[in-house]
C-alpha positions as CSV (number, residue, x, y, z in Angstrom):
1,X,-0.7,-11.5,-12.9
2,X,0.7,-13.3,-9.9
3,X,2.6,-11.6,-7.7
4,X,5.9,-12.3,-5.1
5,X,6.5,-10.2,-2.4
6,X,10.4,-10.7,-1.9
7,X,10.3,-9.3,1.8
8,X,7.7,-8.6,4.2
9,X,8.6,-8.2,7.9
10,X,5.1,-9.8,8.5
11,X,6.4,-10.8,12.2
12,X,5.8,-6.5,12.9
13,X,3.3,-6.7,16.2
14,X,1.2,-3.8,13.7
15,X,0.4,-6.4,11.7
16,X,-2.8,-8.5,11.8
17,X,-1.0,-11.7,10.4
18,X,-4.1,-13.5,9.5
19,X,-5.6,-10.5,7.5
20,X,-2.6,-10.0,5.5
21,X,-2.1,-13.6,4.3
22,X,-6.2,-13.2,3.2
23,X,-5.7,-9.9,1.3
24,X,-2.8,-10.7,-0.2
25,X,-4.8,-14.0,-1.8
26,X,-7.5,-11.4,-3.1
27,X,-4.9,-9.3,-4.6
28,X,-2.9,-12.4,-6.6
29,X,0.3,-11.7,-4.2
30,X,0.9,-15.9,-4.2
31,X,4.3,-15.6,-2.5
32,X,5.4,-13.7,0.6
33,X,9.2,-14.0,1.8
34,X,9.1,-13.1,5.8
35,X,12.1,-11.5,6.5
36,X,13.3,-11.8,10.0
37,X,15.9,-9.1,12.2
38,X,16.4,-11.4,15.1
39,X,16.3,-14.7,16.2
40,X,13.3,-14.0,18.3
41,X,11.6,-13.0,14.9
42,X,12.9,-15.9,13.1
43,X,11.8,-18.0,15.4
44,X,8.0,-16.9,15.5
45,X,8.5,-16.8,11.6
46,X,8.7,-20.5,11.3
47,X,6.1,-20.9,13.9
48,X,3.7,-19.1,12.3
49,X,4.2,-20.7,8.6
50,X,4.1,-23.7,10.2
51,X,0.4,-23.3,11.7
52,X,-0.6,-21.4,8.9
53,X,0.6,-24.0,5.9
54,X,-2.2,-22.1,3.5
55,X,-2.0,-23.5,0.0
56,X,-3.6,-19.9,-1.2
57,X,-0.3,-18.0,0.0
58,X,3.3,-20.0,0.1
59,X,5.7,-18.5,2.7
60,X,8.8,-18.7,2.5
61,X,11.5,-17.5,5.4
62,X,15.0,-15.5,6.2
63,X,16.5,-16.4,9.8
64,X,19.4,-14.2,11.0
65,X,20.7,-11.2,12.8
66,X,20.0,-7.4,11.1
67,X,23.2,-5.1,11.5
68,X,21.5,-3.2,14.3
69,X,21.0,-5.9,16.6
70,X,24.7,-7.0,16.4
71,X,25.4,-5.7,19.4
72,X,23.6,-8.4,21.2
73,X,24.7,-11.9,19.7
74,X,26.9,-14.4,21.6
75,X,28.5,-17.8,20.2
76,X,25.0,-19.2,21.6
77,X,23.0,-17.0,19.0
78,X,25.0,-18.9,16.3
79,X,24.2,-22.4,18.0
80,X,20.3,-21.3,17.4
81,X,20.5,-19.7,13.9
82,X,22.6,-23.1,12.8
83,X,19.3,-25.2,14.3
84,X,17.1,-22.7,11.9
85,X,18.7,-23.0,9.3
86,X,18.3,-26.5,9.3
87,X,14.0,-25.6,8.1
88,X,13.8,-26.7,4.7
89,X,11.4,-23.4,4.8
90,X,14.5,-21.3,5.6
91,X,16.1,-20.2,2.4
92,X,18.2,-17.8,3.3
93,X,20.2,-16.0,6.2
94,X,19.1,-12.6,6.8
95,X,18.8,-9.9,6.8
96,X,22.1,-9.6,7.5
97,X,25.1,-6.7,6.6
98,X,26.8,-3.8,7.6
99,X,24.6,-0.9,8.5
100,X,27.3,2.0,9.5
101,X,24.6,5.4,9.2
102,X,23.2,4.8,12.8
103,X,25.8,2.5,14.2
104,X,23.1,1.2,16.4
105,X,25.6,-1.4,17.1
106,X,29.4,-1.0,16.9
107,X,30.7,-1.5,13.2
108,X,33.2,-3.8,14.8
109,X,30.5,-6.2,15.8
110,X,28.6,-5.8,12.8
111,X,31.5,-6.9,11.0
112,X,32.0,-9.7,13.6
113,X,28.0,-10.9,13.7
114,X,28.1,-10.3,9.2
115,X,31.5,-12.7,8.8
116,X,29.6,-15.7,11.6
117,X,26.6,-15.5,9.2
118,X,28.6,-16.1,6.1
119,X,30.0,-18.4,7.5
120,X,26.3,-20.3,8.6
121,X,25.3,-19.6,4.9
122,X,28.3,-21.5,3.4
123,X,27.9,-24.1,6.3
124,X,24.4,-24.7,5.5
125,X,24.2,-23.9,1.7
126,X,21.7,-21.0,1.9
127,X,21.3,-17.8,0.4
128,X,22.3,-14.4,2.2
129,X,19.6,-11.8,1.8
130,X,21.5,-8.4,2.6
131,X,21.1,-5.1,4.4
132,X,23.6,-2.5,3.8
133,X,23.7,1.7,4.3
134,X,26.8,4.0,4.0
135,X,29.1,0.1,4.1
136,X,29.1,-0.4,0.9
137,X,33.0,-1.1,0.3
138,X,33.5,-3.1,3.6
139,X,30.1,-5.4,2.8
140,X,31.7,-5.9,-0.7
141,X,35.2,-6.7,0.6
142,X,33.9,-9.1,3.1
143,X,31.1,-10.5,0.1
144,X,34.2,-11.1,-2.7
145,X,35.8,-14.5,-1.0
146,X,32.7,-16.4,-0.5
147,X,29.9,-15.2,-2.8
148,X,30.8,-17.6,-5.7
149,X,30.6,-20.2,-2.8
150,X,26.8,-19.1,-2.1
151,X,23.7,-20.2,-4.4
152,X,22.3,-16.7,-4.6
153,X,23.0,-13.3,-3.1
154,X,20.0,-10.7,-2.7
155,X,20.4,-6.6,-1.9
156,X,17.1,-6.6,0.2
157,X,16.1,-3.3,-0.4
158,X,18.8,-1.6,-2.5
159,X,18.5,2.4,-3.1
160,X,22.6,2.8,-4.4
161,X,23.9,4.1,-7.3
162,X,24.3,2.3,-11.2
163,X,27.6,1.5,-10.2
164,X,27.2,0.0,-6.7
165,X,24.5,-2.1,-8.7
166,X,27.0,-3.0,-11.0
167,X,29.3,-4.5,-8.4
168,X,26.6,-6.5,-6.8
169,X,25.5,-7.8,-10.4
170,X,29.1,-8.7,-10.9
171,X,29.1,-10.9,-7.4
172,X,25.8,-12.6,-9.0
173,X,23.2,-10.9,-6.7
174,X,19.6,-10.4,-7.3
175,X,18.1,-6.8,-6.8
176,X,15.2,-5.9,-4.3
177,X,13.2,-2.9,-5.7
178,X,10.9,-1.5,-2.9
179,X,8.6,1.3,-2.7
180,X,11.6,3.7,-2.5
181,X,11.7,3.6,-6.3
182,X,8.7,5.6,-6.3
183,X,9.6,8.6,-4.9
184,X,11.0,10.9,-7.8
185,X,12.7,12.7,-5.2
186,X,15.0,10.3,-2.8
187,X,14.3,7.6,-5.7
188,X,16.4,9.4,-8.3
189,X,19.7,7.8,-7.9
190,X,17.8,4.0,-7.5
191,X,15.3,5.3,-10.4
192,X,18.5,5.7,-12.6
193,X,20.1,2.4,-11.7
194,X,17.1,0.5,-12.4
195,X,16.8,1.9,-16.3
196,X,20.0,-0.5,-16.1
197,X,18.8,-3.2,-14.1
198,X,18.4,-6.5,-16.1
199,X,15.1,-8.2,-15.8
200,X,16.8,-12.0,-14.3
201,X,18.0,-10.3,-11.6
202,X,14.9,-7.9,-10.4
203,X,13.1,-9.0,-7.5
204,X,10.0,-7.1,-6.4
205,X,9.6,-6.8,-2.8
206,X,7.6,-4.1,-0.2
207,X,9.6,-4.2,3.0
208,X,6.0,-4.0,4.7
209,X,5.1,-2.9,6.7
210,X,7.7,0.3,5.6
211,X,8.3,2.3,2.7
212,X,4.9,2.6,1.4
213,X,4.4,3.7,-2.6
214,X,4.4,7.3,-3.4
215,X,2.3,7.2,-6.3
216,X,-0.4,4.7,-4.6
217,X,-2.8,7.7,-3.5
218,X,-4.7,7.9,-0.5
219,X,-1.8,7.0,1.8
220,X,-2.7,3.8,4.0
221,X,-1.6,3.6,7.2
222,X,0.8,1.2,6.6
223,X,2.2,-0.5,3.8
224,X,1.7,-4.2,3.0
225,X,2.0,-7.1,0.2
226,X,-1.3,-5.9,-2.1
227,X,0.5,-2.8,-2.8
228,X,3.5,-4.8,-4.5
229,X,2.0,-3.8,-7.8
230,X,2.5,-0.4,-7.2
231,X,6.2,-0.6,-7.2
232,X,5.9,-3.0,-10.4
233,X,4.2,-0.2,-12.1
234,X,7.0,2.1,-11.3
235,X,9.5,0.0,-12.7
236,X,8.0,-0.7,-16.2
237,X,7.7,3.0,-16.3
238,X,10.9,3.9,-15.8
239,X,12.0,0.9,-17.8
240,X,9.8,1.1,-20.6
241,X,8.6,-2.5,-21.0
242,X,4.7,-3.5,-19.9
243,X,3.7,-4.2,-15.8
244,X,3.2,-7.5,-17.5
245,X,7.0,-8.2,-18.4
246,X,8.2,-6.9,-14.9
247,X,5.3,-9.1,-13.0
248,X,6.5,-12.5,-14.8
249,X,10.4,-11.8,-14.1
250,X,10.3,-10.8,-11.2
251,X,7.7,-14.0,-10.0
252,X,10.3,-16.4,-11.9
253,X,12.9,-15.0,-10.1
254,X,11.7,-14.8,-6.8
255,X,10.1,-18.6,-7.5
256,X,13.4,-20.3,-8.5
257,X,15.3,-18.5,-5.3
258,X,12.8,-19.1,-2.6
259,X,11.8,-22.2,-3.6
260,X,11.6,-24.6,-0.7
């Protein structure tokens, strides 16, 4: 089974970049999407998958602003992300969204620094790869004029309800199952939703190096790509359908969005 690892913040200082590229070859993870927050981290993304063109492990690449940085952009930020976008290796804007829990930056310029990037994304034809907690109305009201405009929409790390998955499968997104499906206790609600989830629209993906798998036992320190399998496991469970039908969707799927 090959495997796709739909979003790995592989630009975290904890992670010894080198030795995660060569695990994730001796575990069959093929494909590694490196999310970025920032542009700082966008920036050192497409560095680093430029030095490291390894035909073992593809990478592939977001650029954009998280929700909690929002705070800090400025037309210039824009300017740059426009000029990153611009890497055939870039396939999508993110992760970007509404984060209104923390409010780690006002939900007035989350809304602002959100709108700028859907804007780059239908400038630059890319795909938006999404963050959103406790904005799920506002993200969808701001999502409904220009998703149809987009070629793909992903929920990056999507823990919601059936019918909040609904609404996102009705805009055309794909969904990002992480490591949070496998706890049976915060899980429960995404555990539910997934039962409904078709299988063209599941993506696979760890959020390394967070959310680490609940029922991968001893606990590592940290969580990265080689446990994506983990998570795979979970969902045929809960589905009922072999790890082997969940690997080759969710590979196609992540394959035919990402490619570059």
């Amino acid at each position: 089974m090959r495997w796709f690892d739909a979003g790995v913040n592989l630009m975290d200082p904890r992670f010894d970049k080198k030795a995660v590229l060569a695990e994730s070859f001796e575990h069959n993870v093929t494909d590694l999407l490196i999310i970025a927050s920032d542009l700082d981290e966008s920036f050192a993304a497409v560095k680093f998958a430029k030095q490291n063109n390894n035909p073992d492990v593809n990478l592939h690449l977001t650029a954009g602003v998280h929700p909690h940085k929002a705070d800090h952009t400025s037309q210039d930020t824009w300017t740059q992300l426009r000029g990153l976008l611009a890497d055939k290796a870039v396939c999508a804007v993110g992760e970007c969204g509404l984060d209104f829990n923390r409010n780690f930056s006002t939900p007035e310029n989350q809304i602002r620094t959100f709108d700028a990037q859907l804007q780059l994304a239908l400038e630059c034809q890319k795909g938006v790869y999404l963050h959103e907690r406790d904005a799920f109305e506002q993200q969808c009201k701001m999502l409904k004029p220009v998703f149809q405009k987009l070629p793909f929409l992903v929920a990056h790390c999507f823990t919601g309800s059936t019918e909040q998955m609904k609404a996102y499968l009705d805009m055309g997104c794909y969904i990002g199952i992480t490591g949070w499906i496998c706890d049976d206790k915060r899980g429960y609600a995404l555990q539910e939703s997934v039962k409904q989830l078709p299988m063209n629209r599941l993506l696979l993906e760890t959020d390394a190096p967070y959310l680490f798998p609940k029922n991968v036992k001893p606990r590592a320190k940290q969580n990265t790509p080689k446990y994506i399998s983990a998570i795979a496991q979970k969902v045929a469970d809960i589905k009922q359908v072999s790890l082997q039908e969940v690997a080759e969707a969710a590979f196609e799927n992540a394959r035919n969005l990402f490619k570059s």
